[in-house]
C-alpha positions in Angstrom: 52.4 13.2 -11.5 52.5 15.6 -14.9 48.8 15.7 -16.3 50.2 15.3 -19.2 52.8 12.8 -19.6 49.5 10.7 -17.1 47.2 10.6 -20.3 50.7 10.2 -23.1 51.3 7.1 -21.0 47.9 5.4 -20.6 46.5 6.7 -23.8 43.9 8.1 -24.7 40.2 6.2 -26.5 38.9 7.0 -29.8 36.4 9.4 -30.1 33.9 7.4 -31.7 31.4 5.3 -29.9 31.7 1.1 -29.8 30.0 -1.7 -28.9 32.4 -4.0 -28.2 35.7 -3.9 -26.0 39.0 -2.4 -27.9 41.3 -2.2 -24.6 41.7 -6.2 -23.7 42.2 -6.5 -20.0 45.3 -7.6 -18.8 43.9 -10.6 -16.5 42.1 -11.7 -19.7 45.7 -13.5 -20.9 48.8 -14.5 -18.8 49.5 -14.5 -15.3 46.4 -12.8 -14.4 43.6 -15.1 -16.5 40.8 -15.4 -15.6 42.1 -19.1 -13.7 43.7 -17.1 -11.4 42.9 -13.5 -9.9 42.1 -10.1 -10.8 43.9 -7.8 -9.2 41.6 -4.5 -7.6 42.7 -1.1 -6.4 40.3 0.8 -3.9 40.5 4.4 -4.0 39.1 6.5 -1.1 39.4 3.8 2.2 36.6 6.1 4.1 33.2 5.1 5.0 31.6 3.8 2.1 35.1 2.5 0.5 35.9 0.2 3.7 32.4 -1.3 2.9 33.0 -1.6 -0.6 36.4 -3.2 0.2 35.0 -6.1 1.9 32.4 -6.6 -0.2 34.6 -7.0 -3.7 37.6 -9.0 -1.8 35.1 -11.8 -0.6 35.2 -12.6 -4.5 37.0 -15.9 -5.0 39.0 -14.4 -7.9 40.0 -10.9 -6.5 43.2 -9.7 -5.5 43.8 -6.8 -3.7 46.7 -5.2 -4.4 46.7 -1.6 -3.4 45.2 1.2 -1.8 44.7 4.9 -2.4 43.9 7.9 -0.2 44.2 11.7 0.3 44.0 11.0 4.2 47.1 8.8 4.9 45.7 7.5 8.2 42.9 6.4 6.6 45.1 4.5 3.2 47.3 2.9 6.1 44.0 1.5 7.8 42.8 0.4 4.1 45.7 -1.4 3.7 45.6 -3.2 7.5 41.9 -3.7 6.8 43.3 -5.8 3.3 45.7 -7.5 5.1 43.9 -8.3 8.3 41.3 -10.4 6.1 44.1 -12.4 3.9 45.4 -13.1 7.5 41.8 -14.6 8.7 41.3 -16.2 5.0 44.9 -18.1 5.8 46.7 -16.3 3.1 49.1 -13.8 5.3 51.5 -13.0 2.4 48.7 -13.5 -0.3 49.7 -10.0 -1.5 51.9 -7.0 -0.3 49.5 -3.9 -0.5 50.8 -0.6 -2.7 49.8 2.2 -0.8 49.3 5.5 -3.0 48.6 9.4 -2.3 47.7 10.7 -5.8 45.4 7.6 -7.9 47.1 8.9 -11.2 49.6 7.4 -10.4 47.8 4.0 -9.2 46.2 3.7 -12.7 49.9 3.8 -14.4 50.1 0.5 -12.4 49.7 -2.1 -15.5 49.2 -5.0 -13.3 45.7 -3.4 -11.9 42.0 -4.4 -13.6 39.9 -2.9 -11.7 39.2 0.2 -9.4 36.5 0.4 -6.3 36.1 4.2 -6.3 34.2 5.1 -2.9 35.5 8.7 -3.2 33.3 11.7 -1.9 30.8 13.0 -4.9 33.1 15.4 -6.2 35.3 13.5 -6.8 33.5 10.4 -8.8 33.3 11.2 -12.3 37.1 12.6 -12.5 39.0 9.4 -11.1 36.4 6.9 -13.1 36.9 8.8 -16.6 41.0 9.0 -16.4 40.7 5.1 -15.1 38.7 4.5 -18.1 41.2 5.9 -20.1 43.8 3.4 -18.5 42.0 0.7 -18.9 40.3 0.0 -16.1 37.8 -1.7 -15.4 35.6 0.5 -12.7 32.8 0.0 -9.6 31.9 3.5 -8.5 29.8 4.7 -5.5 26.8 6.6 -6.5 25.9 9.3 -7.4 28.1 9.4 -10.7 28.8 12.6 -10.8 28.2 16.1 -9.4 27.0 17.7 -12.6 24.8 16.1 -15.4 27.9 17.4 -17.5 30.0 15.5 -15.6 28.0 12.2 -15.9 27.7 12.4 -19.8 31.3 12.8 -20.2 31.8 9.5 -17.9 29.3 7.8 -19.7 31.0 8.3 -23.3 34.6 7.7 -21.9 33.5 4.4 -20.7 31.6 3.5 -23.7 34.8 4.9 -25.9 37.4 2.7 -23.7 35.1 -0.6 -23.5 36.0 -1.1 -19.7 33.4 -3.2 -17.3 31.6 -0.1 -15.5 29.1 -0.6 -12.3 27.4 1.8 -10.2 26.8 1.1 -6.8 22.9 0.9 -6.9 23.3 -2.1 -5.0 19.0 -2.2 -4.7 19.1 -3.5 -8.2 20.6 -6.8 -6.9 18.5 -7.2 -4.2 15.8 -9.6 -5.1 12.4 -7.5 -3.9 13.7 -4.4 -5.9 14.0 -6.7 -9.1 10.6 -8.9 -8.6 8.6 -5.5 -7.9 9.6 -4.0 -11.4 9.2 -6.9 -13.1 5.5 -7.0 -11.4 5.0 -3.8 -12.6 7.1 -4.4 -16.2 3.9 -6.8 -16.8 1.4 -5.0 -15.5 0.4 -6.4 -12.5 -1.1 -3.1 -11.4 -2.4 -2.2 -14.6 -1.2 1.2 -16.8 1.4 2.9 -13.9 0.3 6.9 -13.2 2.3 7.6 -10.2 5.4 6.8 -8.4 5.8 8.3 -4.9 9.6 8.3 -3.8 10.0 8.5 0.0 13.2 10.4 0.8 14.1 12.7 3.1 15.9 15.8 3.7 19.3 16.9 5.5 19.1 19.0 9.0 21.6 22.3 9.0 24.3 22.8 11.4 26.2 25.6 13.1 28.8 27.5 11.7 32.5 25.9 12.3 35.2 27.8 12.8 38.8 27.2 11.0 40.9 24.5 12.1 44.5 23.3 11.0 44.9 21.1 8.4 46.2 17.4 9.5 49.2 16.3 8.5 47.9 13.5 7.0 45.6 14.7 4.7 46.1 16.3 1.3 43.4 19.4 1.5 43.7 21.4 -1.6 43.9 18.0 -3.3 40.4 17.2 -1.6 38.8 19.9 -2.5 40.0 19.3 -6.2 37.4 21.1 -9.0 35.5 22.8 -6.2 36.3 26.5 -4.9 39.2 26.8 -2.2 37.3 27.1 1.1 39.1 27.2 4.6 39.5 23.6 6.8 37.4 22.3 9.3 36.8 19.0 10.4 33.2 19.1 9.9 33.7 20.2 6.1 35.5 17.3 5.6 35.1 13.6 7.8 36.0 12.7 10.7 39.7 12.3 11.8 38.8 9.5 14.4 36.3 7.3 13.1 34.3 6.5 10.4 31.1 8.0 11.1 29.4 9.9 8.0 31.2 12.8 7.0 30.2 16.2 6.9 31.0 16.5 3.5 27.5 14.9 2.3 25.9 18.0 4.0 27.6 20.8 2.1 26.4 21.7 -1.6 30.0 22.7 -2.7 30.8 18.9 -2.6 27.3 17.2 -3.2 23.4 17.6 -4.2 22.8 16.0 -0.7 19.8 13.8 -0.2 18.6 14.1 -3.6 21.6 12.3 -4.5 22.4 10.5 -1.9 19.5 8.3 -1.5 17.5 9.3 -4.2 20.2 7.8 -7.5 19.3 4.2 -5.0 15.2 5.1 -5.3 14.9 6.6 -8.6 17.3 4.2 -10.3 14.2 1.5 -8.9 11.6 3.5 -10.4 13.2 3.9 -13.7 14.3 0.2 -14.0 10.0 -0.4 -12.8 8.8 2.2 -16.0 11.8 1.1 -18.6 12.7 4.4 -18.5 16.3 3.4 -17.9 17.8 5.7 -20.8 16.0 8.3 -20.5 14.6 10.9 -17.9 11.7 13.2 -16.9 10.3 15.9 -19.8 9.2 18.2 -16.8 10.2 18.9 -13.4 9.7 21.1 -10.6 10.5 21.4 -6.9 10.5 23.0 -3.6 12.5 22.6 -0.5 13.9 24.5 2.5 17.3 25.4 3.1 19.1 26.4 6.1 19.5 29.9 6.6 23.2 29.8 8.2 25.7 27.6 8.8 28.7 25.1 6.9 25.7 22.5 6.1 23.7 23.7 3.0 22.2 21.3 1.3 18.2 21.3 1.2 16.3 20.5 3.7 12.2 19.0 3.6 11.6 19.1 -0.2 8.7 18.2 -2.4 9.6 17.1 -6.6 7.7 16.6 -9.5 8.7 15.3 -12.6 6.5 13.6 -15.4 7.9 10.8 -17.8 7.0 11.2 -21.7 4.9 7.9 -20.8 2.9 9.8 -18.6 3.8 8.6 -15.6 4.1 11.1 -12.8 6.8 10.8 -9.8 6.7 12.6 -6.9 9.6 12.6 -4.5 9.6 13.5 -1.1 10.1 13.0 2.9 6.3 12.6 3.4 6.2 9.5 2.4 7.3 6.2 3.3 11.1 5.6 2.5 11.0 3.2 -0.5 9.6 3.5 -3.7 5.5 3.2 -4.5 4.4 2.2 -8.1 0.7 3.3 -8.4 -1.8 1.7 -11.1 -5.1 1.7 -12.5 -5.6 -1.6 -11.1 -3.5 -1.4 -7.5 -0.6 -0.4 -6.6 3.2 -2.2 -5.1 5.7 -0.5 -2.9 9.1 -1.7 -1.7 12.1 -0.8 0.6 15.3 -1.9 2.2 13.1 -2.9 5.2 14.5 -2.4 8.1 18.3 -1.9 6.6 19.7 1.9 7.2 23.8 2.7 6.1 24.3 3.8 9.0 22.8 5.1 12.1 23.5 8.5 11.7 21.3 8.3 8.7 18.7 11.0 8.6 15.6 8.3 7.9 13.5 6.8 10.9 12.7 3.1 10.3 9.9 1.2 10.8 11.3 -2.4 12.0 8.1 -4.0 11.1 7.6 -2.6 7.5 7.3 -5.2 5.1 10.2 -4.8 2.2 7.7 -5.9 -0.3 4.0 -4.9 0.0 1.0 -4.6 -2.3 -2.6 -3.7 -2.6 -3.6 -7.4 -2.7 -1.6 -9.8 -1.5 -2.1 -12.2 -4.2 -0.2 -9.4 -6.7 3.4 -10.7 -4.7 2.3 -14.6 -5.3 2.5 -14.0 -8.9 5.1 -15.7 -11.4 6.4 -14.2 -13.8 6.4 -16.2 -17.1 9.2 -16.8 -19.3 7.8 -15.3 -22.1 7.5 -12.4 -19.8 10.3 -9.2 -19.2 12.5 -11.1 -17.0 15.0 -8.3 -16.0 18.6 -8.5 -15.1 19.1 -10.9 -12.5 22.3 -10.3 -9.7 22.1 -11.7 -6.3 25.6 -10.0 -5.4 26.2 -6.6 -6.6 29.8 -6.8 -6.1 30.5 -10.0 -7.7 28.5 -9.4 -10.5 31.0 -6.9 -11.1 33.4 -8.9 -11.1 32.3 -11.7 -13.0 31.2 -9.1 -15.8 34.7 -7.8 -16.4 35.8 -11.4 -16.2 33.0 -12.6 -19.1 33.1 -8.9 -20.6 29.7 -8.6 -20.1 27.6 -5.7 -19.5 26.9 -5.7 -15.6 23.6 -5.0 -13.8 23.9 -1.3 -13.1 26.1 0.2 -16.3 27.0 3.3 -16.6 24.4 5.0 -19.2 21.8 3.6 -16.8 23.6 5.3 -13.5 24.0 8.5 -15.3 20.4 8.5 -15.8 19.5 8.2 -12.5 21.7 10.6 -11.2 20.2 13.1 -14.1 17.1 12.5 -12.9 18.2 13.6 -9.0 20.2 16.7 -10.1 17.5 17.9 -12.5 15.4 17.7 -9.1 18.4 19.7 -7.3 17.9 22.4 -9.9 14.6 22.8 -10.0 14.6 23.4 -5.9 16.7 26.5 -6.7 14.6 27.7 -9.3 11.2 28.7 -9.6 8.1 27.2 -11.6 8.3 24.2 -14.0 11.3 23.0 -16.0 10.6 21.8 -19.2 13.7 19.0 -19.9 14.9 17.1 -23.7 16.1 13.9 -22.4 17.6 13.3 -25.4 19.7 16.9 -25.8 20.3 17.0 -22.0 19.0 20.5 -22.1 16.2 22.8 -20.8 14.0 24.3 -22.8 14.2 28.3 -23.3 15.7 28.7 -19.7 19.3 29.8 -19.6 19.3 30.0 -15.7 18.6 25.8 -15.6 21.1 25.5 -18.4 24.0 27.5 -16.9 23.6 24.8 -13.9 24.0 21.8 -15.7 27.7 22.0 -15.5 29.8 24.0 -12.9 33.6 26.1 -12.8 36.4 23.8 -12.2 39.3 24.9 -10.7 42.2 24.1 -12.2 44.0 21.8 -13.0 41.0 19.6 -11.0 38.3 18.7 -13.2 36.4 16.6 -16.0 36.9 19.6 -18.5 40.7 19.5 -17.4 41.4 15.4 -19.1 
C-alpha cells in the first residue's frame, strides 16, 4: 500500500489540539450501534496479542473481525484462535475473519472501530498514530513507544483525531494498585519521600549466528525504523511456540526491563504521587551490560530520579518486585502477588507475599471517604476499553498518562548510558545543557518506516 495515497484516503487530523471527539465512530450510528457490536482488529497475534485477543473478545459487544501479522503462521493461528472461541461461544459463523500482511491496509477497512495493537516495542507508536489518523479507536501494549519523541507524537495524534486510546497498564484496574494510591493520595502514610520500584534486570546471551529467513515472515518489514541487521531466530521470536521472544532482549528493538516492567510499576507510582502528567526533574542511573552477545539490553541497574514534589524514586532489582510508597508516618507497598507473564520471566516470586501490605495493618482497613480522591475505578482493563469508546469517555490508562510513564522509564534508559545526574523540564521534554541526553530522545528511522515518516 502507497504511503501516500494510505494517509489521502483516511485523512489526516487538524493540527490543533481538542477536547472533544471530531471523527464520530462508525459503530456510534447504523448497523454497528452501540445495540449491536463493535467490530476489533488485532494486530500482532504473538505472545502478548493472543492474550490481549481473548481478553477484548470476552466483551459482550465485540466483534472480531480480522487479524494482522508480519509472521503468516502466526495471523493464521490468530485467526483459528478467533474462530475457535465463536465455535465454543455457539456462534460458528458469527464472523468470517480478514486476514492481513501489511495493517495499513487493515485501517482502510471502514467497517473496523477499534485496534488491539500487541506489536513488539518498535513497532507501537507507528501503527497507533496512522490508526489514529483512521479513526480508530486504539488499545496498545505498553511501553508506548521506543523514543520519548515517539510517545509525544502519539499522544498529540490521538488527542488531534479524538479516538478512545488505552494503554495496557492493566495494574491500574486491579483493585490493590488503585486502593494503595488512593491510601497514599490521602495521606495515610503521611507527606510521601520515597518510592522504591523493585524491578529487575535482563541476563545476556551468546552470539547467534545467521539463519534463513522463513517464508512466512516479512523481515525487513519487522525490522521497520530500526537498522537492517541479519536474521536469527533468537533476534526475533520463536517459530514454534509462543514463549517470550528474544526481541525484548536486544536494545535495537526495546529499552528492555526498564520498559518492560517498569511503564506497569512506575505508571503505579505516578497515579500514588499525582504526578500522572508529568515526570522526574532529575535522574540518574547505573547498570551493567553484557559485554558480548545478540542480547544487549542492561543488566542489574540502580535509578534515581526526584519529582518537583520532592519525592524521591529509586528503581531497582534489589528490592522487592512491586512498588513501595514511603512516608513520614509509615509506609504501603503492593504487587501482582504471586502473578508472573510468563515463566520465562526474569523475576523470582515469593508465593506467600502479600499483594497489599503496610506498616500497620490498620492503614489497609481504612475507607476512603467520598469527599476523599476517589480515583478512576476499572475492574476489567479490557472492557473498560471498550465501554469508553462505546460512551466516548476517557478510559483508565489514556494516552498522555501512558506516555508519561514510558518517559519516565526511557529517561532512566538514558541516564544508564550516561554519566552523572540529568537535569530533566517535564514540561519541554528536554535536558538541560546536555546535548548527549538530548540527541537520545529520538532515534534515525530508516526509511520509509517510522513516526517522522507519517
Amino acid at each position: 500500500m502507497d504511503r501516500r495515497k494510505f494517509l489521502k484516503t483516511t485523512g489526516v487530523a487538524g493540527t490543533a489540539a481538542i477536547i472533544v471527539p471530531t471523527i464520530v465512530p462508525s459503530f456510534v450510528m447504523g448497523k454497528n450501534a452501540p445495540s449491536n457490536r463493535v467490530n476489533i482488529a488485532q494486530i500482532g497475534c504473538g505472545r502478548m496479542g493472543r492474550g490481549d485477543l481473548n481478553g477484548v473478545m470476552r466483551h459482550e459487544k465485540v466483534r472480531f473481525m480480522a487479524v494482522c501479522d508480519l509472521d503468516s503462521k502466526r495471523m493464521m493461528d490468530g485467526k483459528k484462535l478467533i474462530m475457535d472461541n465463536y465455535a465454543k461461544m455457539g456462534m460458528p459463523n458469527a464472523v468470517d475473519v480478514k486476514m492481513y500482511g501489511d495493517y495499513r491496509e487493515l485501517l482502510m477497512n471502514k467497517d473496523i472501530d477499534g485496534v488491539v495493537i500487541s506489536t513488539p516495542d518498535h513497532w507501537h507508536s507507528q501503527p497507533a498514530i496512522e490508526a489514529a489518523i483512521a479513526g480508530k479507536n486504539i488499545y496498545l501494549q505498553k511501553p508506548t513507544s521506543l523514543t520519548i519523541k515517539e510517545g509525544r507524537q502519539l499522544s498529540d495524534a490521538v488527542h488531534r483525531s479524538g479516538v478512545t486510546f488505552q494503554i495496557g497498564s492493566q495494574q491500574r484496574s486491579a483493585e490493590q494498585f488503585r486502593y494503595a494510591c488512593e491510601l497514599v493520595r490521602n495521606g495515610r502514610i503521611g507527606d510521601i519521600h520515597t518510592i522504591k520500584v523493585g524491578l529487575p534486570g535482563d541476563p545476556g546471551g551468546e552470539e547467534e549466528l545467521e539463519m534463513p529467513i522463513p517464508k512466512n515472515l516479512n523481515y525487513n518489514m519487522w525490522l521497520g525504523s530500526t537498522p537492517n541487521a541479519y536474521y536469527t531466530e533468537k533476534r526475533v521470536h520463536p517459530q514454534h511456540d509462543y514463549s517470550r521472544p528474544g526481541w525484548l532482549r536486544c536494545d535495537q528493538f526495546g529499552a528492555g526491563m526498564i520498559t518492560g516492567w517498569g511503564a506497569h510499576h512506575l505508571d503505579i507510582a505516578h497515579w500514588g504521587m499525582g504526578t500522572e502528567f508529568s515526570g522526574p526533574i532529575e535522574v540518574e542511573a547505573e547498570a551493567d551490560f553484557p559485554k558480548s552477545g545478540l542480547w544487549n539490553v542492561h543488566g542489574d541497574f540502580m535509578m534515581k530520579a526526584k519529582y518537583a514534589n520532592g519525592t524521591n524514586m529509586l528503581v531497582s532489582g534489589e528490592f522487592p518486585n512491586g512498588v513501595r510508597f514511603e512516608g513520614s508516618e509509615g509506609w504501603i507497598f503492593v504487587t501482582r502477588g504471586s502473578y508472573k507473564v510468563t515463566d520465562s520471566d526474569p523475576v523470582t516470586f515469593d508465593k506467600n507475599r502479600k499483594s497489599l501490605d503496610a506498616s500497620d495493618p490498620k492503614i489497609l482497613t481504612s475507607k476512603i471517604g467520598k469527599d476523599e480522591i476517589n480515583l478512576y475505578h476499572s475492574s476489567n482493563h479490557y472492557f473498560n476499553w471498550v465501554d469508553s469508546m462505546i460512551a466516548l469517555k476517557q478510559p483508565i490508562a489514556p494516552v498522555e498518562v501512558a506516555h508519561r510513564s514510558c518517559s519516565a522509564c526511557l529517561l532512566g534508559g538514558i541516564a544508564m548510558k550516561l554519566p552523572g545526574k540529568l537535569h530533566w523540564d517535564p514540561v519541554k521534554e528536554r535536558f538541560l545543557n546536555n546535548d548527549a541526553a538530548n540527541a537520545m530522545l529520538s532515534r534515525q528511522q530508516r526509511f520509509p518506516y517510522g513516526t517522522d515518516y507519517v
